[in-house]
N, C-alpha and C positions, 0 to 999 in steps of 0.2 A: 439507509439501513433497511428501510421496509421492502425496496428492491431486491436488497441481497438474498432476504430473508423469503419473499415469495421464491427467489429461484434456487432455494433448498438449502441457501446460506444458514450456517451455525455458528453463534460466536463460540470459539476457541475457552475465553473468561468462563466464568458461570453466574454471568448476568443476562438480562434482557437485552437484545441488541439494541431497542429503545432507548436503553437509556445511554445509549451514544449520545444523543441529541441533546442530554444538558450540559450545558457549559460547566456547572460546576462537579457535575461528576465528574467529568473528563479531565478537571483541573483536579479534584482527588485524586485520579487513578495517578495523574504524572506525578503529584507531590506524595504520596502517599505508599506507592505500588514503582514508581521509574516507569510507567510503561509510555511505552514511544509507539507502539500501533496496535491496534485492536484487529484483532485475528476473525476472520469466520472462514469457517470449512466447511465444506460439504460432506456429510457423513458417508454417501452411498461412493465416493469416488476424493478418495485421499490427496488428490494430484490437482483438485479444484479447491484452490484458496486466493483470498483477499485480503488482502493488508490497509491498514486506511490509518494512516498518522493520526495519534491523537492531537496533535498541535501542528500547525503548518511549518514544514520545514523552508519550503521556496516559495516564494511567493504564489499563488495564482497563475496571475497574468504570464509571468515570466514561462512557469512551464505550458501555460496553454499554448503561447505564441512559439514554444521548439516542440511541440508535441507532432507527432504522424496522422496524419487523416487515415484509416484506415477503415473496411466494408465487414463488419461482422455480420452474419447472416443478413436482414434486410435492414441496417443501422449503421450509419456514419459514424465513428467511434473515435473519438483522440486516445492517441497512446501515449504513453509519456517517451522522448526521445531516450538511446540510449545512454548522453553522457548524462542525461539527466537521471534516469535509471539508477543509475551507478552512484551519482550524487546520494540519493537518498537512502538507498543502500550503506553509502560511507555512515550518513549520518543516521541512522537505526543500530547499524551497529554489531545487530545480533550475529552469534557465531554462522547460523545461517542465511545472513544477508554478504558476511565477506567469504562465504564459498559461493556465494551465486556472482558477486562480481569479479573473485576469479574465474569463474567458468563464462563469466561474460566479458573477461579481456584477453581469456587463452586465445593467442596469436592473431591479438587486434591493439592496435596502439590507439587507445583513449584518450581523449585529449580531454583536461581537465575545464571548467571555467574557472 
């Protein structure tokens, strides 16, 4: 979060993006609120967002080992692969997580795990 938050990240909520980091807030928000990911946006540039599950949907290990190597400016970055993408999108749910994985399977055959 402190990451996010130097590179102009805004949580979405109207909380401290801090308090990501307690367990039991985060176990409030899901019993309390449903919520399934904590949003931050960038104020100056609407099309820069992050999503970060409040509870682990797939293991870890599992998506680090399908994830892409990929060279963001001077940084080796895992990406998350796409069927896995699409996983987590299934399980988030939101009306705009199943327009982005139709726009991420128009005229590609996805194979599920």
């Amino acid at each position: 979060m402190e990451s996010l938050s130097r590179s102009g990240l805004r949580p979405r909520a109207p909380v401290p993006a801090s308090q990501f980091a307690d367990p039991c807030i985060r176990s409030s928000w899901v019993r309390d609120k449903g919520m399934q990911v904590f949003s931050m946006f960038d104020p100056s540039n609407p099309l820069r967002e992050v999503d970060v599950f409040v509870e682990q949907p797939i293991p870890f290990e599992e998506l680090y080992s399908n994830a892409l190597l990929s060279r963001v400016g001077e940084t080796d970055t895992r990406i998350a692969s796409l069927p896995d993408l699409i996983r987590m999108k299934r399980i988030a749910g939101r009306p705009v997580d199943l327009e982005d994985i139709a726009a991420l399977t128009a005229g590609r055959e996805v194979k599920d795990d």
